[in-house]
C-alpha positions in Angstrom: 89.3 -83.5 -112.8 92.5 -82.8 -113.6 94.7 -85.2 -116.2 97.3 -87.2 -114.8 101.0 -86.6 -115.2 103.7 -88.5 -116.9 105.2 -89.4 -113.5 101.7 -90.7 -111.9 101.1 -93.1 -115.2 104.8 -94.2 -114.8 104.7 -94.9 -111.0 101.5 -96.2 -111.4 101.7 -98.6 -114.2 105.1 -99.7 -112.6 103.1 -100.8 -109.4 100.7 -102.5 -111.3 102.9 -104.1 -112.9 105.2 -105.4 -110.3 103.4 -105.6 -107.7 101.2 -108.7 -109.5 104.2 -110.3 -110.6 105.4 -110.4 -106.7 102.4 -111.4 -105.4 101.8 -114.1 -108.1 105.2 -115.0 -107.4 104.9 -115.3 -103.6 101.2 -116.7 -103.2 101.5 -119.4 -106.1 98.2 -120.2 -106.3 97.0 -121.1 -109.8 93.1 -120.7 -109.4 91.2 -118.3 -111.5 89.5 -116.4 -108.4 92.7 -115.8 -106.5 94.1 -114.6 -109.6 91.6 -112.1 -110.2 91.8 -110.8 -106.6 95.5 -110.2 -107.1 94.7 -108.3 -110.1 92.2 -106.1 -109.0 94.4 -105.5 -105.2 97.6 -104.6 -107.6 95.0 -102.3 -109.4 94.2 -100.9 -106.7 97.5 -99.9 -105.3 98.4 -98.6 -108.4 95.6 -96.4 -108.1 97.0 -95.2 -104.7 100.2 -94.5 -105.6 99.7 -92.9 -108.9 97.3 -90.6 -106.4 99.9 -89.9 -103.7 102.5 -88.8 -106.0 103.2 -85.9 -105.8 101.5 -83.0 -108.6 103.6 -79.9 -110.1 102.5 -76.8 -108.3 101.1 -74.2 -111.1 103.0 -71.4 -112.7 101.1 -68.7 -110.6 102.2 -69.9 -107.5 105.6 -70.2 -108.1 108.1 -67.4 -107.4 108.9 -65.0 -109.6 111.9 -65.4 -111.7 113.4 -61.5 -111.3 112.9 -62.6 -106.9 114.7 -65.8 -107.7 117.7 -64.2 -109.3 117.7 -61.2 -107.3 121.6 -60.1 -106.8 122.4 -58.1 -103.5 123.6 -54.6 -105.4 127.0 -53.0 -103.2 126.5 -50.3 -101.1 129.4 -48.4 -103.3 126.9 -48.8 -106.1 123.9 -47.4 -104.4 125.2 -43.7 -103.6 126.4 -41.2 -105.9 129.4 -40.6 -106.0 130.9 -37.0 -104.1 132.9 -35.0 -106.5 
């Protein structure tokens, strides 16, 4: 299993993070069960969106750099030139 990126830990720990506060905000509820259930569910969706973000494709698939700054060469350039 591969490790996780920067980003996914950012994004994910972000959703954690808010996502509890906003449902703790919006339920109000002060028992210890319903706590622990918005905990785990903000967990959860952490989980997901740290998963669905988006990974770096590897080095061998990417294009190579001499196709990526190839410069269209002037016809004038290509022939010799007639004395």
């Amino acid at each position: 299993m591969p490790r996780p990126t920067v980003i996914q830990l950012v994004y994910g720990s972000c959703t954690v993070v808010l996502s509890t506060l906003a449902m703790l905000l919006l339920s109000g509820t002060t028992s210890v069960p319903a706590i622990a259930v918005i905990a785990v569910s903000a967990l959860i969706l952490g989980l997901l969106v740290a998963w669905t973000v988006p990974l770096p494709k590897p080095e061998a698939e990417k294009a190579a750099p001499a196709e990526r700054e190839r410069v269209p060469v002037p016809a004038s350039a290509r022939e010799p030139a007639n004395p």
